[in-house]
C-alpha positions as CSV (number, residue, x, y, z in Angstrom):
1,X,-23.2,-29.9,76.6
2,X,-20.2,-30.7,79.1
3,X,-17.9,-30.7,76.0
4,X,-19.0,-27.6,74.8
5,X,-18.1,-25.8,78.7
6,X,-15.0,-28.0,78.6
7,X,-14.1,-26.2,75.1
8,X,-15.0,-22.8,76.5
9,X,-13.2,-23.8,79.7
10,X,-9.9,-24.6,77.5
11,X,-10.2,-21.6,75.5
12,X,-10.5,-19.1,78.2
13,X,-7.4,-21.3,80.1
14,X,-5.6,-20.5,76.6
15,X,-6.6,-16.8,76.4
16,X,-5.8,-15.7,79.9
17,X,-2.7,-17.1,79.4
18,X,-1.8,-15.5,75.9
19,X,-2.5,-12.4,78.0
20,X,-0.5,-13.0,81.1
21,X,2.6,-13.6,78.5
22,X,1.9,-10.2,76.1
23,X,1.7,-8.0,79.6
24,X,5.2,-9.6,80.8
25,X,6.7,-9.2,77.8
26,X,5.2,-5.8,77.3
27,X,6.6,-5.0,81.2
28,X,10.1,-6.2,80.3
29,X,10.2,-4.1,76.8
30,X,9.5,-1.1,79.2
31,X,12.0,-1.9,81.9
32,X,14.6,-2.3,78.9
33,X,13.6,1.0,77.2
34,X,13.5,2.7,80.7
35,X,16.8,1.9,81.8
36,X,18.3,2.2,77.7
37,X,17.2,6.2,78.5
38,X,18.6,6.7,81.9
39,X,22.0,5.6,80.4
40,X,21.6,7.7,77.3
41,X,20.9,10.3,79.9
42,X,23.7,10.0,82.3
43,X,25.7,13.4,82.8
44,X,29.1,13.2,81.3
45,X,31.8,12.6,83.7
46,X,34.0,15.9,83.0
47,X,30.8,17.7,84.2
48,X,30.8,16.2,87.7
49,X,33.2,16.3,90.6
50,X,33.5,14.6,94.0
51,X,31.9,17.2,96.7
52,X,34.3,16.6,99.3
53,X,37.4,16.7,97.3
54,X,36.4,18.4,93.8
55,X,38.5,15.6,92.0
56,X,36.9,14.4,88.7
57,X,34.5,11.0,89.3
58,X,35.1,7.7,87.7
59,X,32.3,5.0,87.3
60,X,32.1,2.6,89.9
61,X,34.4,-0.3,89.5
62,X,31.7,-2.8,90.5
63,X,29.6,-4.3,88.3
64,X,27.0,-4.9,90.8
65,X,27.4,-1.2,91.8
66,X,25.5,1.3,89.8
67,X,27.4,4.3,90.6
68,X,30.1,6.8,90.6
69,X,33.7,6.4,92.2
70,X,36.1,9.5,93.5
71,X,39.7,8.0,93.2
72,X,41.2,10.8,94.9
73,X,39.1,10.2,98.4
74,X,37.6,6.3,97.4
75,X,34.2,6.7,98.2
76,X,31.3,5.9,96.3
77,X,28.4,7.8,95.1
78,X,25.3,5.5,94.1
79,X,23.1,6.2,91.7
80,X,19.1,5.7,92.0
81,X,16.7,5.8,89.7
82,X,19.2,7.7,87.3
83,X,19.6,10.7,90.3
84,X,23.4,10.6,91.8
85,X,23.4,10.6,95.7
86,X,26.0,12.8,96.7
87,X,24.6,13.2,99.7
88,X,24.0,10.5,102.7
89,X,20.6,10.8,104.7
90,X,22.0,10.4,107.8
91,X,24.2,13.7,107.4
92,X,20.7,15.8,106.5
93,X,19.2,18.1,109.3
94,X,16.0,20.1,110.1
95,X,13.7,20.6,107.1
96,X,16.3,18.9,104.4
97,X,15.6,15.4,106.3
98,X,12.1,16.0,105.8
99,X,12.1,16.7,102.3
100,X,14.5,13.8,101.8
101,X,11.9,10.9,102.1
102,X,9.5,12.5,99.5
């Protein structure tokens, strides 16, 4: 009887496992597809312009920066979640602020 629960025991160790590895690597194929789309997505450059300086936006220099770049006035827009920030939250007021953190 103990080898038969030590079986069962092995093969539910084996199982859970299995499943632990196909929902990571189902997580990671959806990351990968998620962010494959956002890049598809991304508006062409002609299309967008600096809002301080109306000079045509580069993409940020930075690897490590996922953005866009103004050469004309260097600063740097980020982008988040595939939305471009051209605005800072500190600069918002009254209702905007409010609506800012939903």
């Amino acid at each position: 009887m103990k080898t038969k629960n030590l079986w069962f025991a092995a093969g539910a160790a084996i199982g859970a496992g299995a499943l632990s590895y196909a929902l990571v690597r189902r997580y990671q194929k959806t990351l990968a597809e998620s962010l494959a789309w956002q890049r598809q997505r991304r508006p062409a450059l002609d299309v967008l312009a600096c809002p301080d300086c109306h000079a045509a936006l580069q993409v940020a220099f930075s690897p490590a920066a996922d953005g866009y770049f103004c050469p004309a006035c260097h600063k740097e827009y980020p982008v988040v979640d595939g939305i471009p920030h051209f605005i800072k939250t500190e600069a918002l007021t009254g209702w905007n602020k409010g609506f800012a953190g939903m």
